[in-house]
C-alpha positions as CSV (number, residue, x, y, z in Angstrom):
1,X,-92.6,14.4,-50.9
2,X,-96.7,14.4,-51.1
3,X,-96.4,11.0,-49.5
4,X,-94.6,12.7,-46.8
5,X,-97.0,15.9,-46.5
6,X,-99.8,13.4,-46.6
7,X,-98.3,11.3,-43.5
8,X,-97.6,14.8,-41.8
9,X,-101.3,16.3,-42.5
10,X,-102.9,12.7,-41.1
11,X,-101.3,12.5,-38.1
12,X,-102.1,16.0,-37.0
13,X,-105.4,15.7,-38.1
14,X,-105.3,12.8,-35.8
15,X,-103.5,14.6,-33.1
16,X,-106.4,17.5,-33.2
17,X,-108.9,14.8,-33.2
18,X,-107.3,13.4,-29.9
19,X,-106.8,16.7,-28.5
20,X,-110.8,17.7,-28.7
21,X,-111.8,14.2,-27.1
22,X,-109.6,15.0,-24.6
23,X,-110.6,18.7,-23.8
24,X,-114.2,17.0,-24.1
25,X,-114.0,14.5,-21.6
26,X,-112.1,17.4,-19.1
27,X,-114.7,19.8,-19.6
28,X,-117.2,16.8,-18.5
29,X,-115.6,15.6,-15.5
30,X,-114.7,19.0,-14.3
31,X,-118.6,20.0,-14.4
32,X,-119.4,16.8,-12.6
33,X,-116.9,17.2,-10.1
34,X,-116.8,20.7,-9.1
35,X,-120.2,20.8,-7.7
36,X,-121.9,22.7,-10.8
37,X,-125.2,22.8,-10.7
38,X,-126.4,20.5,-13.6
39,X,-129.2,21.0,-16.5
40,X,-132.8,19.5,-15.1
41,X,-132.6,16.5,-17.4
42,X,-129.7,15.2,-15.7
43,X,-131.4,14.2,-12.5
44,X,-133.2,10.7,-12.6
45,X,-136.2,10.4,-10.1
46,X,-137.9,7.9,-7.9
47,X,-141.2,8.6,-7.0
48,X,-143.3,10.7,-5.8
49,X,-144.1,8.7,-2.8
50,X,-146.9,9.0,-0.3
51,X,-144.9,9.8,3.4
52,X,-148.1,11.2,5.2
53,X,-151.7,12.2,4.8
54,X,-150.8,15.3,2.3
55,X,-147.5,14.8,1.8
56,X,-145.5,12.9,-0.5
57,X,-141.7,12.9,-1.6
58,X,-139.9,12.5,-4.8
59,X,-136.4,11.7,-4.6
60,X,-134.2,12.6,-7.5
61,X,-130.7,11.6,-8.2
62,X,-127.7,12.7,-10.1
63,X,-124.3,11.3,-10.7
64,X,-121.8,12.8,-9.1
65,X,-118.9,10.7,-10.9
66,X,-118.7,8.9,-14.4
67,X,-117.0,5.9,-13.1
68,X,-118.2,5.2,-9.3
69,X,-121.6,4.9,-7.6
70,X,-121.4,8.5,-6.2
71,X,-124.8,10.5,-6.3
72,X,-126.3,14.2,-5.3
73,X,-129.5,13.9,-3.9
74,X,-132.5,16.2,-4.0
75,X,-135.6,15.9,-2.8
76,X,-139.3,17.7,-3.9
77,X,-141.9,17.8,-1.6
78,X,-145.0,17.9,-2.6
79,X,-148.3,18.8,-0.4
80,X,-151.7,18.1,-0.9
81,X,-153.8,21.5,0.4
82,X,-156.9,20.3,-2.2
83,X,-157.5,18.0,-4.4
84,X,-154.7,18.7,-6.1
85,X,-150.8,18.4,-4.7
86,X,-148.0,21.6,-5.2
87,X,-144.8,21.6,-5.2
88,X,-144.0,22.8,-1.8
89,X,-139.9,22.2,-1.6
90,X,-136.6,21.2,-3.4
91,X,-134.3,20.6,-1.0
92,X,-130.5,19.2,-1.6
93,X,-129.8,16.4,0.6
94,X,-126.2,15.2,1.4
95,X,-123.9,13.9,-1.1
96,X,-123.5,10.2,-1.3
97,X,-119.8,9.7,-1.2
98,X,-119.6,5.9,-1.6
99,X,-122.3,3.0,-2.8
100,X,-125.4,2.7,-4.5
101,X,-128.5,4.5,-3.2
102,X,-129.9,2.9,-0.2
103,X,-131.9,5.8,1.9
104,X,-133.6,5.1,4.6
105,X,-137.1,6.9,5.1
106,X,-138.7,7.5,8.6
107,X,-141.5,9.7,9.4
108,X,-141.7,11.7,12.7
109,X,-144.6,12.6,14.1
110,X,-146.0,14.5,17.2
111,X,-148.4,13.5,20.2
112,X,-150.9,13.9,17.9
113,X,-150.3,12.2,15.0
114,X,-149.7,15.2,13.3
115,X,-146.4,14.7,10.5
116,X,-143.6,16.8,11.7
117,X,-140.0,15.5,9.8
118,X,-138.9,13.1,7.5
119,X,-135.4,11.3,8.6
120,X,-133.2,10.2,5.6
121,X,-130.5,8.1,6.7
122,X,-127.6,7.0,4.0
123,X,-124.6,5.0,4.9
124,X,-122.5,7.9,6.3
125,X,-125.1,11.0,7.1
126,X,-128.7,11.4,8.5
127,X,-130.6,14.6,7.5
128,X,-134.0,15.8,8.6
129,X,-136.5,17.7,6.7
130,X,-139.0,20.0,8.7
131,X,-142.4,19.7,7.2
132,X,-143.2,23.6,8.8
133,X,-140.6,25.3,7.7
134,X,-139.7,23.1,4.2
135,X,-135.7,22.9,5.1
136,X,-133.8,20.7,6.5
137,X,-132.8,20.8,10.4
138,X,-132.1,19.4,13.8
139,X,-133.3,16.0,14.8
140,X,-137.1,17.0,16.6
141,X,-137.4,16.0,20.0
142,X,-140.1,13.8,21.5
143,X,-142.0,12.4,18.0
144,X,-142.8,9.3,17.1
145,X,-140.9,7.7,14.8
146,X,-141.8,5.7,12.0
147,X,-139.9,3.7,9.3
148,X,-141.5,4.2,5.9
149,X,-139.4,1.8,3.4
150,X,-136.3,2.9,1.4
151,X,-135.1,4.1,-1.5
152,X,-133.0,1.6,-3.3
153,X,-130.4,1.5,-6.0
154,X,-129.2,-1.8,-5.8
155,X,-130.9,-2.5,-9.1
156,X,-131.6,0.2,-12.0
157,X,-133.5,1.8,-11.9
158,X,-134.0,3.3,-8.2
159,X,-137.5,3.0,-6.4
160,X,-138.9,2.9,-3.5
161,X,-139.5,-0.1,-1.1
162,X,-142.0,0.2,1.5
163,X,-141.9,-1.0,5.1
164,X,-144.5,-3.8,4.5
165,X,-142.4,-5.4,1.5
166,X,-138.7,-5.4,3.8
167,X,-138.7,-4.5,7.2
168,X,-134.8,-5.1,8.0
169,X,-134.5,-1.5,8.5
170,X,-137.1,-0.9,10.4
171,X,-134.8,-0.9,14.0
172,X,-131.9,0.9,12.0
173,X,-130.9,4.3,12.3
């Protein structure tokens, strides 16, 4: 009979300890998955980067998925009105649905040389970053465009290559 209560009391013991792994592992990909906004340590970063005279970019990156290469993007801009640069922007990029990071960066700028967008181009979207208003909008009309390099995950952990070191992208887009 203790033999028997023993047997009972271990496998429900074992049964809880199931159940709590289980309600664990929900709990974490529910939060990933539902769009959640996540604690500040979960983002990793790649940068910053120097885009322009007085501007550079950091590019941070957070799993969206515990099994595939799916990632939420934001991006902090950061502008030099001194000697020292401020955080002018965080702005959420597009989702990447599919793939390691690979983003491509291009610079737009005006008759005058003067930096007006950044252009990030992933696999499946494009998105453009105003540098006046610090949001993201419509593709500018008549600037120069630039390629910059690219952020790239293909190896961990994700940095930046610049246009000098690859130029394959530099027609892409």
């Amino acid at each position: 009979m203790l033999k028997a209560i023993k047997i009972i009391l271990w496998m429900t013991l074992g049964a809880l300890s199931l159940a709590a792994v289980e309600a664990g592992y929900f709990f974490y990909s529910f939060a990933h998955s539902s769009g959640l906004p996540m604690a500040e340590g979960d983002w990793r970063e790649s940068g910053p980067v120097l885009v322009a005279p007085s501007w550079s970019v950091l590019l941070q990156e957070q799993p969206a998925h515990e099994f595939l290469a799916e990632y939420y993007y934001r991006l902090k801009i950061f502008h030099d009105s001194g000697r020292d640069g401020e955080l002018a922007a965080s702005i959420d990029l597009p989702m990447n649905t599919g793939g390691r990071t690979r983003l491509l960066v291009y610079l737009h700028q005006d008759s005058s040389a003067r930096p007006t967008h950044l252009e990030f181009v992933d696999r499946t979207w494009t998105s453009f970053v105003d540098l006046e208003r610090l949001s993201t909008g419509e593709a500018p009309q008549g600037t120069l465009r630039e390629y910059l390099g690219r952020f790239d995950g293909e190896a961990y952990p994700t940095k930046f290559v610049p246009a000098n070191v690859s130029r394959e992208a530099a027609g892409a887009g």
